[in-house]
N, C-alpha and C positions, 0 to 999 in steps of 0.2 A: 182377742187381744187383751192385753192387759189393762185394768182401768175400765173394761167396758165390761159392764155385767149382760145378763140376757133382755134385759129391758130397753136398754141403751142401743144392742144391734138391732132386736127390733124393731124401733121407731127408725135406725139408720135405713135398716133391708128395705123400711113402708117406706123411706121417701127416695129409695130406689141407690142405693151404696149398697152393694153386693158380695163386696168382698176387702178384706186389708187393704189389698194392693190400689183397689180402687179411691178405698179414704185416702192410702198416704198420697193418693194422684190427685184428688180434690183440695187436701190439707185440712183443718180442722172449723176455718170459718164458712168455706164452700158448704162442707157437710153440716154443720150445724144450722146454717142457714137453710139447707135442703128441707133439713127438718121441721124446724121451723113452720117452713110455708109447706107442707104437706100436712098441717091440719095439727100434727101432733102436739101436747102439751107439754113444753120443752120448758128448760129451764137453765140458765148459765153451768149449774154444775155437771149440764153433758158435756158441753164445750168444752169446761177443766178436763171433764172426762177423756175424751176425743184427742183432745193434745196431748196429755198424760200418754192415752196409747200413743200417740206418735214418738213421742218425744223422749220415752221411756224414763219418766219424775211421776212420783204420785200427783193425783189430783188434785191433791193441798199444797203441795210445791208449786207446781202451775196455778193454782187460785191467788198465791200467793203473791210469786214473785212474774207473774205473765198479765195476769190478769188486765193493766192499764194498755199493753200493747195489744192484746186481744182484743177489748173493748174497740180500740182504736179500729182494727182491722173490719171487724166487724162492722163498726158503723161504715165504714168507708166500704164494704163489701154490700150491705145493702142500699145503700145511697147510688152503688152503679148498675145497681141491678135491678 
């Protein structure tokens, strides 16, 4: 996907996201957080990364202009979980 380099699916495939179809079923906070807690050393600009593929905007468009409702998602995605 776009946006995601070999490093990115990587750390996706270890925390078990196996395919496109499967991230755009998760969405971009599910998956990042998968990652997250599978041990990997993650960092916000996957997330950019991740939505970027979803959403087809670069990564610095999404850092940009997403990034407060992502946050938002985010917390509220591991706060239920």
């Amino acid at each position: 996907m776009p946006n995601l380099g070999p490093k990115s699916a990587a750390v996706l495939a270890a925390a078990g996201v196996k395919s496109a179809e499967h991230l755009a079923a998760l969405g971009s906070v599910a998956a990042f957080s998968m990652a997250k807690r599978s041990g990997a050393r993650v960092s916000l600009n996957l997330l950019w990364a991740i939505e970027a593929a979803l959403c087809g905007e670069s990564w610095q468009t999404v850092a940009r202009e997403h990034r407060t409702s992502l946050l938002l998602a985010l917390e509220s995605h591991d706060n239920d979980g």
